[in-house]
PADO-736375 format. One record per residue (C-alpha): residue number from 1; x, y, z. Coordinates in steps of 0.001 Angstrom, whole numbers, m for minus. Layout:
BEGIN
  num       px       py       pz
  NUM        X        Y        Z
...
END
This chain:
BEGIN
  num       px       py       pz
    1    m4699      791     6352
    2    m4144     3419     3495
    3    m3326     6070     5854
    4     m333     3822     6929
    5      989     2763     3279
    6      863     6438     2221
    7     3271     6992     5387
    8     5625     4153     4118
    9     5565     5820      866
   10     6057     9337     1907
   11     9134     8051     3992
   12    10407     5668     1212
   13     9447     8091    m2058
   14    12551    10192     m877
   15    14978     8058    m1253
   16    13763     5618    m3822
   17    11905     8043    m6140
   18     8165     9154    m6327
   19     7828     6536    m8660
   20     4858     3823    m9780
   21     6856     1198    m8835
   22     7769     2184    m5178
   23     4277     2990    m4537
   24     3922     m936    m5544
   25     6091    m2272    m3819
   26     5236       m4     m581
   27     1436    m1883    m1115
   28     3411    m5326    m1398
   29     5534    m4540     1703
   30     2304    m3234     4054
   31      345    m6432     3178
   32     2944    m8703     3954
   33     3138    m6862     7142
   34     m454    m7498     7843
   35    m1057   m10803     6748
   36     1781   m11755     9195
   37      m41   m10229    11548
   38    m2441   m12260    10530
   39    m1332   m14802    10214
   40     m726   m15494    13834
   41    m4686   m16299    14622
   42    m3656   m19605    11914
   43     m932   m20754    13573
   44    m2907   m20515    17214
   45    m5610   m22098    15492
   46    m8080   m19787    15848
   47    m8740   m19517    11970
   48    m9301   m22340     9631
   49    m7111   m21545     6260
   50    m9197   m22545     3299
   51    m9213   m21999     m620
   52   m11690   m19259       70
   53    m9173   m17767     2796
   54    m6201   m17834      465
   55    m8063   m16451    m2495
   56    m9403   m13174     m269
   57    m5441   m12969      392
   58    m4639   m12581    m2856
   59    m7505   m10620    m3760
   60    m6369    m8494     m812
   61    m2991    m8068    m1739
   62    m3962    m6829    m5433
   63    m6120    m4191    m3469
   64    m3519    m3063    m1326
   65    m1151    m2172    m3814
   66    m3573      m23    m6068
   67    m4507     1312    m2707
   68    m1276     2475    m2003
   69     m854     3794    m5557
   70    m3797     5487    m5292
   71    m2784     7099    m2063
   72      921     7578    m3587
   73    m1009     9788    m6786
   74    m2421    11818    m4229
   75      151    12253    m1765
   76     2612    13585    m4795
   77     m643    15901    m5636
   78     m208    17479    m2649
   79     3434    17633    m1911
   80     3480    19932    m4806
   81     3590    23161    m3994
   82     1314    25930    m6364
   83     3508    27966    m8006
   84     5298    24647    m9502
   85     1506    22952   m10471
   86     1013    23011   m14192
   87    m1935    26089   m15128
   88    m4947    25707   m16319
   89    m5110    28721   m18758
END
């Protein structure tokens, strides 16, 4: 999964900014696309949505977009090339 948002975010960071709040909303935007996906086990009735089910989606959710934050730190830690990298001297 965090490969993937880091993707979104290296595609959307360009024209959006490298910025907290993209890297937010990138998390937001690639767990809505998997709990859709999801989401279609529900409506087959396959899966059983519970209290417990819609809490672990929100708990989920908060963990995708510090995921993708997380990923979005590093990814700008890397697309910065050395000679522009603050020194340690």
């Amino acid at each position: 999964m965090g490969i993937w948002a880091v993707w979104l975010y290296s595609a959307l960071a360009p024209r959006y900014g490298a910025k907290h709040t993209t890297a937010a909303l990138v998390g937001f935007a690639w767990w809505t696309m998997k709990t859709l996906q999801s989401a279609k086990w529900a409506g087959l009735g396959f899966v059983e949505i519970s209290k417990g089910l819609v809490l672990v989606g929100a708990m989920s959710l908060i963990a995708a977009v510090l995921a993708s934050m997380a990923g979005a730190w590093l990814y700008n830690k890397v697309d910065v090339p050395a000679r522009q990298r603050p020194s340690k001297a």
